[in-house]
N, C-alpha and C positions, 0 to 999 in steps of 0.2 A: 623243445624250444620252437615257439611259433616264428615263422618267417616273414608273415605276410600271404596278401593272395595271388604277389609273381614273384618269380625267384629267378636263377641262371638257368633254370630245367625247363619251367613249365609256368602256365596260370591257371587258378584257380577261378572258376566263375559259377553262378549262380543262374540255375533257368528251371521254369515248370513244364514238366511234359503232359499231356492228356494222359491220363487214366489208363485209355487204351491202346497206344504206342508202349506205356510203360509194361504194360501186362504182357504183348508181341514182346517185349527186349529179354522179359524175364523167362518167356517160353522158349526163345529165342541162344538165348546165354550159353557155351559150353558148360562142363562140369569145371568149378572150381574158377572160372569166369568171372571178372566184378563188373558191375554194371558201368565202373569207367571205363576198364579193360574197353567193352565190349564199345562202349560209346566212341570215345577214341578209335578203336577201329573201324567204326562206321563212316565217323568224321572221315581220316583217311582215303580211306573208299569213296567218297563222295566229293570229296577235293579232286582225285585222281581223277574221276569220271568227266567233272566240268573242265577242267584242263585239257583231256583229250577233244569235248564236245566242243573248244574255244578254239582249239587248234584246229580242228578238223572245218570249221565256221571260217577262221583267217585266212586258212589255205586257198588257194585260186584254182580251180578243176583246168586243166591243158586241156 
């Protein structure tokens, strides 16, 4: 049964990657890995990283 492209879990979205980003993701991959798997955990990562680099930016050095 089709849901749509957001649910209660997650959303579904549509984007093009270059060529050669794609090729790094696929050399990149564990075994058994999916390329959302891995996207998703990149996403992640990347969120975490600007988060810290905003906080560390708002903070006021004593």
């Amino acid at each position: 049964m089709v849901t749509g492209a957001k649910n209660t879990k997650s959303q579904m979205t549509t984007i093009r990657i270059p060529h050669d980003v794609m090729e790094g993701i696929e050399q990149s991959k564990d075994d058994g890995e999916s390329t959302a798997g891995f996207l998703v955990a990149a996403a992640r990562g990347e969120i975490k990283r600007r988060q810290r680099r905003k906080a560390k930016v708002e903070t006021p050095k004593e």
